[in-house]
N, C-alpha and C positions, 0 to 999 in steps of 0.2 A: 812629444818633447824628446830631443836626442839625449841620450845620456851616456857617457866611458866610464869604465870604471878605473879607476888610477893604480890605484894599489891598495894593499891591506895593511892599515898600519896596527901593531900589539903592542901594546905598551907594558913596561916591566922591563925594559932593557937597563945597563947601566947607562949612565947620563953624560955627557959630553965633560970634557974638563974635571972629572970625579967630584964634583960638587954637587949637594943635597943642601936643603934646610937645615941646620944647626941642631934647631927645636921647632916641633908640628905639632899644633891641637886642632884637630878639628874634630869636630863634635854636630850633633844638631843642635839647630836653635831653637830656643826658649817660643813659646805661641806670643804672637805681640794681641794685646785685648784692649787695647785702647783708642783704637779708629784709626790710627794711623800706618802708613805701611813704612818702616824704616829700613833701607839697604846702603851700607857704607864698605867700599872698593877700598881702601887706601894702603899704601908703601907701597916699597919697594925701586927699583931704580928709578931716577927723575923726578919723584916725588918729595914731599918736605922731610919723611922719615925713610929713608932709603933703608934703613938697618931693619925693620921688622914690618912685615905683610900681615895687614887686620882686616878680615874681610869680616861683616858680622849680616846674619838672615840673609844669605846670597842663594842663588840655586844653584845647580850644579850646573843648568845648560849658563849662566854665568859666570862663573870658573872656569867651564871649557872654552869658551869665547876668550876670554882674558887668556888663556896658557896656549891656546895658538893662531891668536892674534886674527880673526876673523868678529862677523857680527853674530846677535843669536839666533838670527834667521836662517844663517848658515848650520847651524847646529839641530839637527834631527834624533828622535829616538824616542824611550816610553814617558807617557805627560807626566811624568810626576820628577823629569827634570827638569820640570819649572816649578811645580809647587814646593817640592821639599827643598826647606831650607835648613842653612849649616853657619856655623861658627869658625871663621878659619885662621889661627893667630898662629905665625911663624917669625923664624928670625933669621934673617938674612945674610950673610957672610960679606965681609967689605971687599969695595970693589967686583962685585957681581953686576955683569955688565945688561940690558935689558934680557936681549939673546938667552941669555945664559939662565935670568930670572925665571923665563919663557919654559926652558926646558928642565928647571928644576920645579914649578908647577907641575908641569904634564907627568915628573917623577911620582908626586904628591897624588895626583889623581889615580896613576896605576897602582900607586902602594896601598892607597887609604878607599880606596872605593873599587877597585881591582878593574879600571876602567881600559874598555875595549873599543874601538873605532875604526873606522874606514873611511879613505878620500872618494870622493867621487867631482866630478868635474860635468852640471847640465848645463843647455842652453835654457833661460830663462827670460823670462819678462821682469820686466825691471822699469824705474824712474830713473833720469840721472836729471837733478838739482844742476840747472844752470842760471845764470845771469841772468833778469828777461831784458826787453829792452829800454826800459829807462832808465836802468841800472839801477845797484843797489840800494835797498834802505835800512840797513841795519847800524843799530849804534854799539861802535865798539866799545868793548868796557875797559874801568879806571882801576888799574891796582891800587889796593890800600893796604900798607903794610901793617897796620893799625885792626886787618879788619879780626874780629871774635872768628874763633873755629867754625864750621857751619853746623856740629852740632850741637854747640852752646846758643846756636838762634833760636834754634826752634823752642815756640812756645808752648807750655803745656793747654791738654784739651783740655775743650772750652776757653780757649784765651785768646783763638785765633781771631784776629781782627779783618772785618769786610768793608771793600768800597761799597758804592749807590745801588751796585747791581746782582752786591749779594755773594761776590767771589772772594777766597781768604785771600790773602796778602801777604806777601813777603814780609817776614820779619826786620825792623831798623838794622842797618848794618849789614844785610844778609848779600847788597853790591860789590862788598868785597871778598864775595867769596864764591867758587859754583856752586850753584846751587837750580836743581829744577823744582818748579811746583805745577802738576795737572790737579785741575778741578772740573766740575763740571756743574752746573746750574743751568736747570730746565731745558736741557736738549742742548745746550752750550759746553763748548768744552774750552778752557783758559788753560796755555801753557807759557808759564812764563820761567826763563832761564837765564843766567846770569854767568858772565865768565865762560863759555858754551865754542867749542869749534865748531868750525864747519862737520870735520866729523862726527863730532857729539850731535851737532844738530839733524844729520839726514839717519842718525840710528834715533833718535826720538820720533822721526818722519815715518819712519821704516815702520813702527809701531802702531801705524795709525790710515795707513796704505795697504793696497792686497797684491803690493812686491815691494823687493827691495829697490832702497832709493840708494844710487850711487856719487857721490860727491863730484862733480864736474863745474864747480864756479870758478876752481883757481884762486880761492880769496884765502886765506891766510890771516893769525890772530887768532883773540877772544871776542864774542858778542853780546851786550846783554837782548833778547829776543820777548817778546812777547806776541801771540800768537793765538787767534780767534776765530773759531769756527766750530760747523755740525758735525760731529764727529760719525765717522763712517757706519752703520750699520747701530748705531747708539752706544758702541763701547769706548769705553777711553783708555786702554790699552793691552793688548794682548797681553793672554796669560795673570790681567792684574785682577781683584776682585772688585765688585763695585764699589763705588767712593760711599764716604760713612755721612749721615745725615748729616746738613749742616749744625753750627753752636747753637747753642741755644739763643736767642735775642737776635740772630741775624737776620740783612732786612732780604728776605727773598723777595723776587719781585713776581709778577705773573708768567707764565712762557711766553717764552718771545721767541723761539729754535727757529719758528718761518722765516724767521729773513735773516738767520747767522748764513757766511758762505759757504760754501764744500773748504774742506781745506786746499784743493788746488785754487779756488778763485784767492783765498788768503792766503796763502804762499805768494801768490802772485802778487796782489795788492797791500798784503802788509808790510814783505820782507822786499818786495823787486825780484824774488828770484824765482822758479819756473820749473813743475816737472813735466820732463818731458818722456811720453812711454816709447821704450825702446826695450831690446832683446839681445842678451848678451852672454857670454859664458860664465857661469859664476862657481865657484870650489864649494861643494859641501861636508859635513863632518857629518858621519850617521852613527851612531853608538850604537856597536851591537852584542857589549854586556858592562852591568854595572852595578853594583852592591849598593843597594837603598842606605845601609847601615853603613858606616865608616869603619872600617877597624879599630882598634883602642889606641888610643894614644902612648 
C-alpha cells in the first residue's frame, strides 16, 4: 500500500478570526444501563439551534470526524477512541460561519483533551456507491413541520413495538424527523433511516463493508431508506456492542439468515444503487496523543 506522509499537524495554536466557544463542558458520559445505545450530534451552524453545540455519549474519534470534516474510518489511533464517551455542551458565538465552527472544535479538542494529530494521504481500496442500472429506488422523504424532536419518539424499554418478523419499529411520527434504527434478528440485520443523505447513507455503508464506501450517485436531497440483509462477518456495526435482547412478548420467528442477501446484492436490489470496488487516494487523521480524561471545565 503506497503511503506520503503530508505534514504534522499540533494542535494548541491560536484559532483563525480570535474566536473560541463562549462557554465549554465537556465531561464524560454518564454508563447508559438500559439496552439502548443513545448518540446525539446536534447545533451549531445549519442546524435548528445554531447558538449552542450538544453533543451527548459521542466518542472522540466522533468529534474528530465532525471538527475536520472527514469520515471515522479516516480517523486512526488508541481503541478507546471509540469506546470512551463524553458530554459536550458549548455555546456558540453569532454568526459563526461552518468553517470557523470547524476550527473552533479542533481548539476544543487541543485545549480539553491536549489532542495531537497527523495527515497522511494512502492509496486505498474503497466502494464508490453508484447508480446501477435501472436506476434508482429510493423514496424521498416529506418534511413535516409538525414533526416531535426525535428524542421525544423514542419509546421507553420494553415498549418498543415489532412487525410479523420480530424487528422494532420506528416510533409514530419518527418520518419526520432523521432518524436511524439497526437491528438485528437471527443472523438478519434491519437498517432503517429516515430524512438520510446520500452522504449519511454511504457512512452507515462504510460500517458495514471492509472499505470505505465513497458517494458517486450524483443524487441529492433527503431519503427515507430501508435496508435488509446478512451482515458481514455477523456484526452490526463496527466499534458498536452487540444489540440487547429482544422485549419481552416479541414475536421472534425461527432463523431464516440463509436466504437474507449480502448487503451488495441488497444495495443493489433494494435501493437500485451499486458498489462498485475500486482504489483511490484517501486523507487520513492518525492521533499520536491524547488525554483519556478532559481537563476541567
Amino acid at each position: 500500500m503506497k503511503k506520503s506522509m503530508l505534514a504534522w499537524v499540533v494542535l494548541g495554536c491560536s484559532i483563525a478570526f480570535g474566536q473560541t466557544f463562549e462557554v465549554a463542558s465537556v465531561k464524560p458520559a454518564a454508563p447508559q444501563t438500559d439496552g439502548r445505545i443513545m448518540v446525539r450530534m446536534g447545533g451549531g451552524p445549519g442546524t435548528p439551534d445554531p447558538g449552542q453545540l450538544n453533543y451527548s455519549n459521542v466518542s472522540l474519534k466522533q468529534v474528530i470526524s465532525n471538527a475536520y470534516n472527514v469520515k471515522a474510518y479516516q480517523v486512526s489511533g488508541p481503541d478507546w477512541l471509540d469506546s470512551q464517551r463524553y458530554d459536550i455542551i458549548a455555546k456558540v458565538p453569532e454568526g459563526v460561519t461552518k468553517e470557523q465552527f470547524n476550527l473552533m472544535l479542533q481548539h476544543l479538542l487541543a485545549e480539553r483533551f491536549a489532542l495531537e494529530l497527523r495527515h497522511e494521504t494512502k492509496d486505498f481500496p474503497l466502494y464508490e456507491l453508484v447508480v446501477g442500472k435501472g436506476g434508482p429506488k429510493l423514496k424521498a422523504s416529506v418534511n413535516d413541520p409538525n414533526a416531535a424532536p426525535a428524542d421525544a419518539l423514542l419509546p421507553p424499554p420494553g415498549r418498543i413495538t415489532t412487525d410479523k418478523n420480530g424487528f422494532p419499529q420506528l416510533p409514530p411520527g419518527a418520518a419526520g424527523r432523521p432518524m436511524t434504527m439497526m437491528s438485528v434478528m437471527n443472523g438478519r440485520l434491519r437498517m432503517t433511516s429516515t430524512h438520510q443523505t446520500l452522504p449519511r447513507l454511504v457512512d452507515l455503508l462504510s460500517n458495514q463493508v471492509d472499505r470505505p464506501v465513497v458517494d458517486k450517485t450524483g443524487l441529492s436531497g433527503e431519503y427515507d431508506v430501508t435496508l435488509e440483509f446478512a451482515p458481514e462477518g455477523g456484526s452490526m456495526m463496527k466499534g458498536m456492542p452487540p444489540p440487547p435482547p429482544p422485549p419481552p412478548g416479541a414475536n421472534v420467528p425461527s432463523d431464516n439468515s440463509g436466504d437474507a442477501p449480502s448487503i451488495y446484492t441488497a444495495v443493489q436490489e433494494q435501493l437500485g444503487l451499486k458498489l462498485d470496488a475500486k482504489k483511490g487516494p484517501l486523507e487520513f487523521l492518525v492521533v499520536t496523543h491524547a488525554e483519556k480524561t478532559p481537563t476541567e471545565n
